[in-house]
N, C-alpha and C positions, 0 to 999 in steps of 0.2 A: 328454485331452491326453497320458496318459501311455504309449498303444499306438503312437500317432501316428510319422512315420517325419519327421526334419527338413522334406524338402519340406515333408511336410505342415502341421507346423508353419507354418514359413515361409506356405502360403499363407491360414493364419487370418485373417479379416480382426480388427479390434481392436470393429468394430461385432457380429460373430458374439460374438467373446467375451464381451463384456458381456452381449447376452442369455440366452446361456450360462450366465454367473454371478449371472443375476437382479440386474444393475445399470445404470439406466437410463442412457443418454448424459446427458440434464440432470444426473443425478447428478454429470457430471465437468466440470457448466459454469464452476468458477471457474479451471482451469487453461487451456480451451480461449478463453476469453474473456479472461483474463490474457493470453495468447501471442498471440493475432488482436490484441488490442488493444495490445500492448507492454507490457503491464503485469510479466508475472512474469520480467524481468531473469535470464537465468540467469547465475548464477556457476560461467562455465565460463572455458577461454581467453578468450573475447570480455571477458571485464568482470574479467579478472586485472588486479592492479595494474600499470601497465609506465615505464619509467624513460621519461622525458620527453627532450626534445634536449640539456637544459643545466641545470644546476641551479635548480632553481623558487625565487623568492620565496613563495610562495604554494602552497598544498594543496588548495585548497577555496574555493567563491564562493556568496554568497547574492545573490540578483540583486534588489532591489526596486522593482518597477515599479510606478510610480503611472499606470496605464492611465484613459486621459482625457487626460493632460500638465498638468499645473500648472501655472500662474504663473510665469515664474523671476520677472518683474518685480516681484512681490505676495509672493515670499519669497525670491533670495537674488541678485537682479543690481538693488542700487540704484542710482536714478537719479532725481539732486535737481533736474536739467535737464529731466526729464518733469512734474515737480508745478509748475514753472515755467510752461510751457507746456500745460499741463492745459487742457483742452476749444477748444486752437487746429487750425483744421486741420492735417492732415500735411503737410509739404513735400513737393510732387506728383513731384519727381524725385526722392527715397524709394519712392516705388510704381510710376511708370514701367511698362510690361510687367508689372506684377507679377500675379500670381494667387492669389485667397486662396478659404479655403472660402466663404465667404458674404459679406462687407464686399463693397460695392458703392458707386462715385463715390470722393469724395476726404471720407475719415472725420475724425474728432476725435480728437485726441490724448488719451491717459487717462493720468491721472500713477497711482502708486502708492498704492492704495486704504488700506491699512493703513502702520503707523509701521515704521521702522526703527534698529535700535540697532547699533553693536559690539560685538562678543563675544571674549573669550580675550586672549593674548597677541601671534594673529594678526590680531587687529582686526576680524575679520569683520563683514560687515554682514550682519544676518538679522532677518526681519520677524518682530512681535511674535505674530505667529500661532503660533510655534513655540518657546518658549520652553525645552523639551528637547533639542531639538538644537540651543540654540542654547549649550546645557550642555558641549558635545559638539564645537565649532566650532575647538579646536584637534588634533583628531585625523581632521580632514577635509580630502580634495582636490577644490578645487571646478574644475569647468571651465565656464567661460563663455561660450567661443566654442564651444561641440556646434552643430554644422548636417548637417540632413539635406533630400532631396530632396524628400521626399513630405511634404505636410501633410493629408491624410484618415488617419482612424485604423488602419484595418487593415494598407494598405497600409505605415503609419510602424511598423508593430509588428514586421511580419516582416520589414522592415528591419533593425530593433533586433534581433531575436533569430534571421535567419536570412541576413542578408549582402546580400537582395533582395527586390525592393516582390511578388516575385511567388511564391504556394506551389508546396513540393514541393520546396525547398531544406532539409538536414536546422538543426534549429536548435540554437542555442551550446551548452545539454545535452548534445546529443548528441553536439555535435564536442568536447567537452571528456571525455567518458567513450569517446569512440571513439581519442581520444587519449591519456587516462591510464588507464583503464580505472576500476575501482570497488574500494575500503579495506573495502568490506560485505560479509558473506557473506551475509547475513538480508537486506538491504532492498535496492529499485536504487540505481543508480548517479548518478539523474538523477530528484529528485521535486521536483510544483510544486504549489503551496499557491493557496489562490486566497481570498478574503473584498469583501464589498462588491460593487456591480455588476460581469459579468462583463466582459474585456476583448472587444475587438472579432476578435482573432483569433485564438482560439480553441487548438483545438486543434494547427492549424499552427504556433505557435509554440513546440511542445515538441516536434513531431515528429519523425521519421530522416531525412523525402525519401528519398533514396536509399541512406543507407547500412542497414546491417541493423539490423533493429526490434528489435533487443535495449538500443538507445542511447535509447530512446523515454522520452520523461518521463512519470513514473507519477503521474497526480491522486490527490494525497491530500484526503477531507473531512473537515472539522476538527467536522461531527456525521454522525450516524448511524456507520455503517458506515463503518471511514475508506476504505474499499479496496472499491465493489461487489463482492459476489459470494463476497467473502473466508470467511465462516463455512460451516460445512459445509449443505450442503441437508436438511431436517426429515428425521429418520427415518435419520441417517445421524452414528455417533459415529466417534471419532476412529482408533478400531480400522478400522474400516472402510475409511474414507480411506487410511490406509496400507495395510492389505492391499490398496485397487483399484492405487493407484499403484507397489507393487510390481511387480503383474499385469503392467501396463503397461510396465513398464520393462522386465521379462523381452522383451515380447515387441516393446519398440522396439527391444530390444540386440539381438534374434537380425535386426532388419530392417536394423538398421548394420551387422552383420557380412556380410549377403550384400549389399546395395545400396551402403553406403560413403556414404550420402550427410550430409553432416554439419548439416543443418539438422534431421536426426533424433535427431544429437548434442541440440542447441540443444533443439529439443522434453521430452528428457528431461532437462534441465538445468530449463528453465521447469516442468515439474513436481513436483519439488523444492524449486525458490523458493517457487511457491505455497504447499506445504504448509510450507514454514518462518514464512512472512509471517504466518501465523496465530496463530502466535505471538508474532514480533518487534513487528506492529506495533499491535495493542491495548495493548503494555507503551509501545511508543513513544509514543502518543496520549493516553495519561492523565498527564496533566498534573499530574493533583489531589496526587500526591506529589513534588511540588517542592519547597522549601522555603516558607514564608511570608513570608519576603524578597524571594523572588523573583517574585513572585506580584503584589506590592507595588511592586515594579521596572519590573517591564513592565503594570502593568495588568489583570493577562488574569483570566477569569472560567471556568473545569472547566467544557466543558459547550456551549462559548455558539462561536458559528462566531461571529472577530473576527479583525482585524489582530497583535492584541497576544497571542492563543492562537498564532495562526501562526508571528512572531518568536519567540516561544518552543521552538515544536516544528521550527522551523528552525537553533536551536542544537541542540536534542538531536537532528537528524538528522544534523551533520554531526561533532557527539561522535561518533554510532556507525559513521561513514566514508562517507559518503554524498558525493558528489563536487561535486554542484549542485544547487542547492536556489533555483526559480525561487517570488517570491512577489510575487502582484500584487492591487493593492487600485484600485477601479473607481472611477467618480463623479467625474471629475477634471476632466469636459468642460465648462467655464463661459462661457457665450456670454454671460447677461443673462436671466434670465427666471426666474419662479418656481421650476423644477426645478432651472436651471442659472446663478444671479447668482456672479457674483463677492463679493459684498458677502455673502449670504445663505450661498451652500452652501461656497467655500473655509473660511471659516473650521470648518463643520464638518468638513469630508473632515481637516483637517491635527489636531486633535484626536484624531481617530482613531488617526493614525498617526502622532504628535509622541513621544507619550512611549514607546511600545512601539521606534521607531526608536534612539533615542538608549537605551536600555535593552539592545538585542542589544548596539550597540557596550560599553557597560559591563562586560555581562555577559563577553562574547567577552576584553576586554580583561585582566580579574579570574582569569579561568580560564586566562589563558594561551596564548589560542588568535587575540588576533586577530592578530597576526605573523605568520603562516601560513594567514589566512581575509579573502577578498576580499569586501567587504559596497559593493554599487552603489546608487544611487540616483535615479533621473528618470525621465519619459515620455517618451513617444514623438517628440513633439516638444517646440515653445515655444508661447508667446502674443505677440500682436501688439501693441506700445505704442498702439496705438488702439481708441478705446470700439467694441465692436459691441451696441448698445441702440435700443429706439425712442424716438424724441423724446421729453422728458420723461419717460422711463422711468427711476426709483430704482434696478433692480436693474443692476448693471454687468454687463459681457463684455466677453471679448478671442475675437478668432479664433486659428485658427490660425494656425500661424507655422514658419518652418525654424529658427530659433536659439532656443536655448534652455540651460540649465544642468540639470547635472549634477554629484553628487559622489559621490568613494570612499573608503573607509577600509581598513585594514592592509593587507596583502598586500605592503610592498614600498614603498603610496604616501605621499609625503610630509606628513607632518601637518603642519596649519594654512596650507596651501598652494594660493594660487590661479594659475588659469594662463589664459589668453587674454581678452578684451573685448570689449566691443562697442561701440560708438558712444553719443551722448550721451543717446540716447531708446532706445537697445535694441534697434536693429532691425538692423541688419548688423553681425556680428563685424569688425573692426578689426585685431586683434591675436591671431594665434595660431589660425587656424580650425582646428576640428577635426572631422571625419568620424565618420561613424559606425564605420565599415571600419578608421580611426588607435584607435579607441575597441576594437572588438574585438581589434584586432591587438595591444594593449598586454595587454587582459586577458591573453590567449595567452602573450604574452611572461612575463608575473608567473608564468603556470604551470609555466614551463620549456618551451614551445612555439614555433618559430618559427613563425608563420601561414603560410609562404612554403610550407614543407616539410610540415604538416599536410591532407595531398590524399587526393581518392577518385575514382578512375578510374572514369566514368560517361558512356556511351554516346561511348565511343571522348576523352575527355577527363578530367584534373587538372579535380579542382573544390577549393576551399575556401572556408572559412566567408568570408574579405575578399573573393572574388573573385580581380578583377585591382588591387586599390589597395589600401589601410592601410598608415601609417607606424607603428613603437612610438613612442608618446609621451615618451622619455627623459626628458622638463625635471620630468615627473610622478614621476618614481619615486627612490628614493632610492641 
């Protein structure tokens, strides 16, 4: 290299050099698979901190998605009017037109399978299922009138996390780091945790669409390897890795300087991440030095892929500035039947995630941080006040449904505060509908974002994460 005249330089390819230097391309697969796949976030301009439109409530969101949808009826919208009329049929002009996954004719009404109590100073009612958050029930905003369009899962998920039923829309990650940028130098800007059956959509749910892959949510796993690909390849120490990716960098900088092109920037930014992550995130992932209180708190078990390991390492991702932190626990879809009763499997999925849920908020709250850390909670959609089972079948179900509940904690929203209703059997909000599109647009709002003004110019048009609708939810926030 060192007789060589710039051209010359310039026209090395980076494949020449390697085998020049006796270093295989698999050798450089965790930076090249990091960056195809969005994984290594560089911390360049793109993922700089950047002042927001208006003063934020909120820094930081943990999104937790109960992929499946839950009950609201069986855990937090009671209705004494439903165990009234328990196994009567539905009132036909209730179903009308209507369209559901699977319920077929004119069903039975299903009152509320488990008991309910109040809870706190705000009286809440919350089914005995959940006993931890029902610990928790004056530091929560519940919303009861959520409706969305879509009631099949995938399409209700990219919904929830990308503004429309249809992929290739970038998702709320991404517009929230594409908006504020990233507080991390070491980790992204935008990690999603996953435990329990996987949700239905996948990877679309965390993705860019459109905007640049650098906003892309990076899967964290809570065993093995947290990060594919992340350790160095056999036969190759840590000396090594640094002298290839110097090599590299010399000779992406001399290809910036004559071509200009700034995704070469970004390239040598993601090269860097990686080799940092190597280090930030094995420290990040070991749990086993926490305290033993806290361990005790949430649950969680060193070691073991679980909900309650998750919420844990979802606080300490967003200690070390980590901007969204999406976490979603599967199993949630309760038709009636051995895999999926109502009666059988709800009660365990909310065990799962009862006491580690109501543990973040503690923890968050103790440390000082949930004031400034928006923690969500619900599926993709509702369930339907009517049985879906077969004739004398024991195991209960509900189908799906477009209304449903959801609640939020600090960031801004009000504690012990409920807002919208629904009718006396649960089936049409009444009071206060709210959108999915009013639902993102408020989170926005908490961040110091107007939704209106957060756009990305794609194929000659403004897009953003609401679309063309969302209201902010004002009556929610304090």
């Amino acid at each position: 290299m060192r007789n060589l005249s710039n051209s010359e330089r310039l026209a090395v390819t980076r494949r020449h050099f390697l085998r020049q230097a006796g270093i295989s391309v698999g050798s450089m697969g965790l930076t090249s698979l990091l960056t195809r796949d969005g994984l290594a976030a560089p911390k360049s301009d793109s993922l700089a901190p950047r002042e927001p439109h208006f003063a934020p409530r909120a820094k930081r969101i943990i999104f937790l998605l109960m992929a499946g949808a839950p009950s609201q009826l069986d855990l937090f919208d009671y209705k004494p009017e439903l165990t009234k009329y328990n196994g009567k049929p539905v009132p036909e002009h209730l179903i009308e037109g209507q369209r559901f996954a699977f319920l077929k004719g004119v069903p039975k009404l299903l009152g509320p399978v488990f008991k309910f109590q109040q809870h706190g100073q705000s009286g809440t009612w919350m089914s005995e299922l959940l006993p931890h958050t029902a610990s928790i029930a004056d530091e929560l905003t519940f919303v009861h009138s959520m409706t969305t369009e879509q009631f099949n899962h995938s399409p209700a998920q990219l919904m929830m996390f990308t503004g429309s039923q249809r992929p290739g829309r970038p998702s709320m990650g991404a517009w929230f780091t594409y908006g504020l940028g990233s507080e991390s130098s070491d980790l992204p800007g935008f990690v999603a945790l996953k435990s329990g059956r996987p949700d239905r959509c996948g990877s679309a749910c965390m993705g860019t669409g459109f905007l640049p892959t650098v906003y892309q949510g990076v899967p964290f796993r809570s065993g093995g390897d947290p990060v594919l690909y992340l350790s160095n390849p056999e036969g190759v120490d840590d000396s090594v890795r640094r002298g290839s990716l110097d090599a590299i960098r010399e000779l992406n900088t001399m290809k910036l300087r004559n071509q200009g092109d700034p995704e070469i920037e970004t390239r040598i930014a993601s090269y860097e991440m990686a080799y940092r992550m190597q280090t930030s995130v094995p420290e990040l992932m070991d749990i086993s030095g926490e305290p033993e209180h806290i361990h005790k708190l949430y649950g969680t078990e060193p070691g073991k892929k679980s909900f309650a390991n998750n919420c844990l390492l979802a606080r300490r991702l967003i200690e070390r500035g980590v901007r969204y932190v999406q976490l979603s626990h599967g199993e949630w879809d309760h038709h009636g039947g051995v895999r999926t009763s109502l009666n059988h499997q709800l009660p365990a999925r909310c065990k799962e995630v009862d006491q580690a849920t109501a543990a973040l908020i503690k923890d968050l709250k103790q440390r000082g941080m949930l004031d400034d850390t928006i923690v969500v909670w619900g599926g993709e959609f509702g369930r339907t006040p009517m049985l879906q089972a077969k004739p004398n079948d024991p195991l209960l179900g509900r189908d799906h449904h477009r209304t449903f509940t959801m609640w939020f904690a600090g960031g801004g929203f009000k504690r012990g505060h409920h807002f919208g209703a629904t009718d006396d059997l649960g089936y049409n909000p009444v009071e206060n509908k709210v959108s999915v599109h009013d639902m993102q647009a408020t989170l926005l709002h908490q961040m110091g974002m107007d939704h209106k003004r957060l756009t990305f110019k794609f194929q000659g048009r403004d897009y953003r994460l609401t679309d063309v609708h969302g209201e902010v939810l004002r009556d929610l926030i304090g």
